[in-house]
C-alpha positions in Angstrom: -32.3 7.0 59.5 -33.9 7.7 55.9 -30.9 9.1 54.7 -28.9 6.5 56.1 -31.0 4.3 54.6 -30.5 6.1 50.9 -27.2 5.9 51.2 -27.4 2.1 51.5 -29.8 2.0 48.6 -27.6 4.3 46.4 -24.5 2.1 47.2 -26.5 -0.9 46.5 -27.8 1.0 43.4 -24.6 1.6 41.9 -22.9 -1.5 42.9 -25.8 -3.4 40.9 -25.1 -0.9 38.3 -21.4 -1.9 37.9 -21.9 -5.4 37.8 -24.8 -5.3 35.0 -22.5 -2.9 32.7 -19.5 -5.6 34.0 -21.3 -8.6 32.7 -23.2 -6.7 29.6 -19.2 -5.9 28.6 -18.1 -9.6 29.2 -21.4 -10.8 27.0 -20.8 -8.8 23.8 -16.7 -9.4 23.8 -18.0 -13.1 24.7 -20.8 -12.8 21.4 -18.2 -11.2 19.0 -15.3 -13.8 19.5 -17.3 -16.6 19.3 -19.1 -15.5 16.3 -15.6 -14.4 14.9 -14.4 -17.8 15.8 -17.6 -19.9 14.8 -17.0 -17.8 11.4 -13.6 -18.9 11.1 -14.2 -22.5 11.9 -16.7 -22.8 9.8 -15.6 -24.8 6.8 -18.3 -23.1 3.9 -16.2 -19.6 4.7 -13.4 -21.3 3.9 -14.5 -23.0 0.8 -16.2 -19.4 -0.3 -12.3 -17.9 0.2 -11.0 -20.7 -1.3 -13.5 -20.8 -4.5 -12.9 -16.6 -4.9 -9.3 -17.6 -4.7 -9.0 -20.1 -7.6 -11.6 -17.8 -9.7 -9.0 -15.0 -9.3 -6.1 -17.4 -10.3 -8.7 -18.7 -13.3 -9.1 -15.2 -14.4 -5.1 -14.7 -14.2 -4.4 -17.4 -16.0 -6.4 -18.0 -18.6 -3.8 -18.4 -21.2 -2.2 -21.0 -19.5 -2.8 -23.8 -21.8 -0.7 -22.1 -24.0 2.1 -22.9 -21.7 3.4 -26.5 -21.7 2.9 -28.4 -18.7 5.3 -29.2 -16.1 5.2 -32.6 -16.3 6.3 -32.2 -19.9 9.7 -30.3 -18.7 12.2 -32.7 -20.3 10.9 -32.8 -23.7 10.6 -28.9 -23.8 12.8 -26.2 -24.1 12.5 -23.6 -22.0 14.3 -19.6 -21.7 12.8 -16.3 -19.8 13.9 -12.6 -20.9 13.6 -10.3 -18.2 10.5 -11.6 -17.3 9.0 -9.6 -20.8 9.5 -13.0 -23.1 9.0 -16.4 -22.6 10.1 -18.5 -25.4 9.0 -22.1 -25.9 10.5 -24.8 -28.0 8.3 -27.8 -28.5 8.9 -31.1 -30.9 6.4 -28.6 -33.1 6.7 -25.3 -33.1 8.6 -22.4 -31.3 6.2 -20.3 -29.4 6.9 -16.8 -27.7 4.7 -15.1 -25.4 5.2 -11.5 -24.4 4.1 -9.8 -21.6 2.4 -6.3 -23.0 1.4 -5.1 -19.3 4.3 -2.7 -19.4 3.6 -2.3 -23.3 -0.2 -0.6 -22.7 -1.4 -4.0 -23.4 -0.7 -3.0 -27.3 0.7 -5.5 -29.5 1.6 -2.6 -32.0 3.6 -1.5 -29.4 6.2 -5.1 -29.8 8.0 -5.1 -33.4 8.7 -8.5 -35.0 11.4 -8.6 -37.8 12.7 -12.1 -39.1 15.5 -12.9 -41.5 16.3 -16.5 -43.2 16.6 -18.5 -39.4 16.4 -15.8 -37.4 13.8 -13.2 -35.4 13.3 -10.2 -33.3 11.5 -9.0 -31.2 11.5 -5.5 -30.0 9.0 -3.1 -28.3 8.8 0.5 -26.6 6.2 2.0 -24.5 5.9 5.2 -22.6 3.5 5.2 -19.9 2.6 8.4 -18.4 1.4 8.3 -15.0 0.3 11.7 -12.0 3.4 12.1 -11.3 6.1 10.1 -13.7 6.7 8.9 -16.6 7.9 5.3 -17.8 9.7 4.4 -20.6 9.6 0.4 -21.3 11.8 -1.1 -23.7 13.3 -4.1 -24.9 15.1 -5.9 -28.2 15.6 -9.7 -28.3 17.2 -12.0 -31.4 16.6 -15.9 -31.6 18.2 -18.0 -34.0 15.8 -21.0 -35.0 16.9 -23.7 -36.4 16.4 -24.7 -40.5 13.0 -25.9 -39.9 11.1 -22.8 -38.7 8.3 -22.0 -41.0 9.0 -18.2 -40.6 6.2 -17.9 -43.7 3.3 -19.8 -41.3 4.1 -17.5 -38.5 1.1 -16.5 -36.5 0.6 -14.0 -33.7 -2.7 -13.0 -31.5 -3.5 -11.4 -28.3 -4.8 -13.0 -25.4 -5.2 -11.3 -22.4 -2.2 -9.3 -21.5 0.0 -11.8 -23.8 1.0 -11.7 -26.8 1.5 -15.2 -28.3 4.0 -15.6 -31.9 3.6 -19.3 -32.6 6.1 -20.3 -35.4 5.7 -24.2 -36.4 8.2 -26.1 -37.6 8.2 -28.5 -40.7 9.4 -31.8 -40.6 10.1 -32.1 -44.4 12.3 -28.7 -44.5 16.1 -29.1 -44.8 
């Protein structure tokens, strides 16, 4: 009869056993999907993802108001070279920014040559990398028109651009 009876008991045992690891299992999948979902739901995560978002996009962009806006489309000129120049035409000046990420970020590496109402641009760039090497290069002309102050040119380095402003002068002929 004892070990009938310790039979019972172990059964017993181990059954209880089975349904405490059963329900311990259920708890902590029920304690990690609500906190995942309560973290999810919670709109001040959101606004942290949202605020590192717009800092990143800040940081990418911080020579865009060198870029005329949108709104403005119709009284600006826009063209895109290969995704290297974009060239800007506004009521006061021709501007060109260059991308100099596949350049080293070197403006020596971009060559600017200009003649009576015209310019290029040029630039070459090897970059050597584990395994390859990469050769970047690229020549662009632009006639301006009579008005271009070629002489009042100015170029500077902002970020990874390169921005040539050229103005133009209203009393020129």
């Amino acid at each position: 009869m004892n070990e009938e009876h310790n039979k019972k008991h172990c059964f017993w045992k181990y059954l209880g056993l089975f349904f405490a690891t059963l329900v311990g299992a259920f708890l902590a999948v029920y304690f990690v999907t609500d906190l995942a979902i309560s973290r999810m739901m919670d709109p001040m995560v959101a606004m942290h993802r949202m605020d590192r978002e717009f800092e990143k996009m800040n940081k990418d962009m911080m020579f865009v108001k060198e870029i005329p806006p949108h709104h403005m489309e119709g009284k600006w000129r826009h063209h895109k070279h290969h995704n290297t120049i974009d060239f800007f035409r506004t009521p006061d000046e021709y501007k060109f920014i260059i991308d100099l990420k596949p350049f080293n970020n070197n403006p020596d590496n971009i060559k600017i040559t200009t003649n009576d109402s015209s310019i290029t641009l040029s630039g070459e760039a090897t970059v050597d990398k584990k395994h390859s090497e990469t050769f970047t290069s690229f020549s662009q002309t632009y006639s301006l028109d009579k008005d271009a102050n070629l002489e009042k040119m100015t170029k500077r380095k902002v970020d990874n651009k390169y921005i040539i402003t050229i103005p133009l002068d209203d009393d020129k002929d």
